[in-house]
N, C-alpha and C positions, 0 to 999 in steps of 0.2 A: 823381510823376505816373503814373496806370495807363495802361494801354493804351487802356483807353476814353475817359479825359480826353484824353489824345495824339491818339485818332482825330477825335473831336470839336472840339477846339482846331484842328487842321487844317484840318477841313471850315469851319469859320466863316472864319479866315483866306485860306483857296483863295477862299472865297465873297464875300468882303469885296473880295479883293486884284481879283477879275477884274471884280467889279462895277463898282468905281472907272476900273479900266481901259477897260470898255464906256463910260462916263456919261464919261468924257473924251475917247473917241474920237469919240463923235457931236456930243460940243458943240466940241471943241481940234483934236483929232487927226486927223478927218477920214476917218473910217470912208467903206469902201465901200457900204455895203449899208443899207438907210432903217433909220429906228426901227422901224416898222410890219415889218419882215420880222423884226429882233429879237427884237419883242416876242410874235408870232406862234411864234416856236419856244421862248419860253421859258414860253409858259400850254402848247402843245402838251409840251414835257415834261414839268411836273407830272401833266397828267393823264394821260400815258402812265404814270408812274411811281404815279400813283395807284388806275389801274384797277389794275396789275400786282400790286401788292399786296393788293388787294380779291383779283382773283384766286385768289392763291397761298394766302391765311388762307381764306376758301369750301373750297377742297381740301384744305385742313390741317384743318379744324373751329377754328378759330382767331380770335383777333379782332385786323384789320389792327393796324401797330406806329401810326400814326399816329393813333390814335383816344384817349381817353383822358387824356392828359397834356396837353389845351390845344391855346391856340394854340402853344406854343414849341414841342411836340414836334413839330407840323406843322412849323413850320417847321426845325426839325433834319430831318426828316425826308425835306425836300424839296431840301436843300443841294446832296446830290450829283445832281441832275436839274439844278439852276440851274447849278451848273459845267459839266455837261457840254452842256448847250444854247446857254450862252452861248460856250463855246468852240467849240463848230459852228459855230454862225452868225457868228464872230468871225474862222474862219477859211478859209471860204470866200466864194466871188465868185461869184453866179450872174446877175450884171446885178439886173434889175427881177423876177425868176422866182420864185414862193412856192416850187415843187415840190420842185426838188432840197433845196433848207434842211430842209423838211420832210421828203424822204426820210431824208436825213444825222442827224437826229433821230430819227425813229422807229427808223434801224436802230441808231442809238448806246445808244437806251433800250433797246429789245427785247434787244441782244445781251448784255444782263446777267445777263436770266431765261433765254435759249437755252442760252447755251454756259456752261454751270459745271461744276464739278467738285468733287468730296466732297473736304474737306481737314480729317483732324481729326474726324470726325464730323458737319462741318457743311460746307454746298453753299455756293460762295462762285465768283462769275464770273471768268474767267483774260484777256480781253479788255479791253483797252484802251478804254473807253465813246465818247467822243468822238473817239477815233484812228480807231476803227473807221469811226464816222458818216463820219467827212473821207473816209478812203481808201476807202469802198465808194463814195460821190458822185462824187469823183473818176474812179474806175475807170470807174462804169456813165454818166455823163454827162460826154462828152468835152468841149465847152462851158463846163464848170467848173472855174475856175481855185481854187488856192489864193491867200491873202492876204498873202506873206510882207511886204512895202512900206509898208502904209497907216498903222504905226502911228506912223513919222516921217517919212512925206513933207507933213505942214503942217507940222514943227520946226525952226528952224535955229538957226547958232550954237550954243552953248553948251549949248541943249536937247538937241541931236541926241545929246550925250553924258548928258542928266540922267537922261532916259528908260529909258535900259538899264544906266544903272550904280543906279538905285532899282528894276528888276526884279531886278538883281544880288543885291542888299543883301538885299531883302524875302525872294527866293527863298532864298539863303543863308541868312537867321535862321528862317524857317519849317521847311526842312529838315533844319537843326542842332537844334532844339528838338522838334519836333513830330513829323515823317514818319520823322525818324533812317533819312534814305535819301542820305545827302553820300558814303558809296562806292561808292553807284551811280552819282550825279555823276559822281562822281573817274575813275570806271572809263569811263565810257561818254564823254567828254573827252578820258581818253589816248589812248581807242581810235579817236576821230574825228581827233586827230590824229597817231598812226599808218596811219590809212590814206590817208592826207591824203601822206604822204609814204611811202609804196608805194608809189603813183600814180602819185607824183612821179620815180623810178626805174624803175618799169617802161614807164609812157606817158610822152609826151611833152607833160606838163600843168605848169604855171606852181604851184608851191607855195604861194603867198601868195593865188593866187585857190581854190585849194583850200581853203584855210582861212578863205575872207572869209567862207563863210555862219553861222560861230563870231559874229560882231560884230551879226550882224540879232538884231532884239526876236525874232521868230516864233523863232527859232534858242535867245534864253534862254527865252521860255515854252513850248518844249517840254521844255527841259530841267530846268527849275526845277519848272514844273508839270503834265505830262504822263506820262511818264516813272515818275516819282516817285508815283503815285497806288499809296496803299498797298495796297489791295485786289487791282492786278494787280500787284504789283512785290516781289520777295521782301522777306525781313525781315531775315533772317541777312547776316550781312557778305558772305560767302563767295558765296550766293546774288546778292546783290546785284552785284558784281563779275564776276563769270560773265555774269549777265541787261546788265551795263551794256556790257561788250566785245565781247557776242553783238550788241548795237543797232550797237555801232560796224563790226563786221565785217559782218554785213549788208550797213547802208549802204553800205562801200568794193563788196560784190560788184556790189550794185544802178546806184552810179556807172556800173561798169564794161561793164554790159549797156544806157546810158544809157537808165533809167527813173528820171522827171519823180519831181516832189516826194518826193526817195528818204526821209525820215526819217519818214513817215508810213507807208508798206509794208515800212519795217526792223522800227519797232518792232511792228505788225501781225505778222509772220511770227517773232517773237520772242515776241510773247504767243502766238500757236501752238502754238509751240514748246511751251514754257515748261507748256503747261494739257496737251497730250499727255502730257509726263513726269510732271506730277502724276496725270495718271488712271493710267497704267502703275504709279505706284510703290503708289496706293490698289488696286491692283487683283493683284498681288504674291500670291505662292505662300501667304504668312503668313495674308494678309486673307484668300484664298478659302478656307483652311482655316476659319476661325476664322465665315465666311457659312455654310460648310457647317456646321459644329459647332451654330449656332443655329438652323439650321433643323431638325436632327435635332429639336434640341429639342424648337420649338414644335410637332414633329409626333408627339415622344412625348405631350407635353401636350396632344396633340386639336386643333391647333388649324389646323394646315391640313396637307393631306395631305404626303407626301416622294415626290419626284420621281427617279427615276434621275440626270433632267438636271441635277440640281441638286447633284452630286456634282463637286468639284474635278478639275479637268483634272491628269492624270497629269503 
């Protein structure tokens, strides 16, 4: 399987699993927030996602990727707008309110084309899309809760456990096959419960209520599929382990200053992170030489002038 079948097989999966999720929540499970608010944020992301790209291909002299190949390419194309809109609006609570949803989406679209970073020779965004939407709505509208609850308070009995042990399953085989992001898992687990029991020796906190937000649905679909989004999450083992135990440490600091829905502002402040040291590392002694070298170039070749300022920092 190549990288790009992996990426792809993902994305339908992601796309599939949350959709199922949503269409059982509003009819079984008993979502908070109506259809109509929904469905409002999920036409609002295509088309953010679709001006963005008209956009980007007009400044490029380019022709959009979505054009051309049909309707499937549309719809590949629109996959990662459908995840991250349904998972905004899935996991916030604004009452009856369109605004904030709609905030929470447009910033989760937009922060894809804002904030990237050259990796490899190609611009690719370091921010968590929907993490983002959640924790900047969060932040700027106090009013809005998150949704950690809804997705088993219609469930009992034997349900209460079906629900999250087939997030389990699906998340695990998705992971293991496709995203090949299971040591970031593994890392960002040990690391929630090691700080889980720090906590528990430094303050004077109950260790099994430290650990109970490990059992909530919200708790595996951030970790199965949030987290895990290949695009902001390394690829390398090593990488990945590092980026998973940075989420968990985080989180224990965040407990510790008690700031509210800490796993949304860990991983936020880890993708930060994480897109800093990538521009630091593109931007490196080696690279400015090697910018300067090609500009010599194009300016021995007439083609735009040479600048003093454009000479490598000593």
């Amino acid at each position: 399987m190549t990288p790009e079948q992996a990426r792809l097989g993902a994305l339908v999966r992601f796309s599939i699993a949350i959709t199922i999720l949503n269409l059982l929540g509003h009819t079984v499970l008993g979502f908070e927030i109506s259809v109509m608010q929904m469905l409002v944020c999920v036409t609002l992301g295509y088309l953010i996602e679709i001006v963005l790209e008209s956009a980007a291909a007009w400044s490029e002299n380019r022709k959009p990727v979505f054009l051309g190949g049909g309707f499937k390419k549309l719809v590949i194309f629109l996959l990662p707008a459908h995840i991250t809109s349904l998972a905004t609006s899935m996991l916030l609570y604004p009452g009856d309110r369109m605004l904030p949803l709609i905030f929470g989406v447009v910033v989760a679209m937009t922060s894809k084309a804002i904030f990237t970073v050259t990796v490899g020779g190609r611009r690719r965004h370091f921010l968590n899309p929907s993490n983002t939407g959640i924790g900047a709505t969060l932040f700027l509208f106090p009013t809005v809760g998150a949704l950690p609850y809804h997705f088993t308070s219609e469930l009992y009995g034997y349900w209460d456990w079906a629900l999250p042990c087939l997030i389990l399953c699906t998340g695990t085989l998705l992971n293991s096959l496709f995203t090949k992001r299971m040591p970031l898992i593994l890392a960002w687990l040990a690391a929630f419960v090691l700080q889980a029991v720090i906590r528990h020796y430094l303050y004077p906190t109950w260790l099994p209520a430290s650990l109970a937000p490990m059992t909530s649905v919200a708790f595996l679909l951030f970790t199965f599929y949030m987290i895990t989004d290949p695009q902001t999450s390394p690829s390398s083992v090593r990488g990945q382990i590092v980026f998973g135990f940075s989420i968990g440490a985080v989180y224990g600091l965040l407990v510790g200053f008690h700031v509210v829905y800490m796993i949304f502002p860990a991983l936020f402040i880890v993708c930060v992170g994480r897109g800093i040291v990538l521009y630091l590392s593109e931007r490196g002694p080696v690279q400015r030489a090697q910018a300067f070298a090609e500009q010599q170039w194009l300016a021995v070749l007439g083609r735009r002038p040479l600048s003093k300022a454009s000479a490598p920092a000593e």
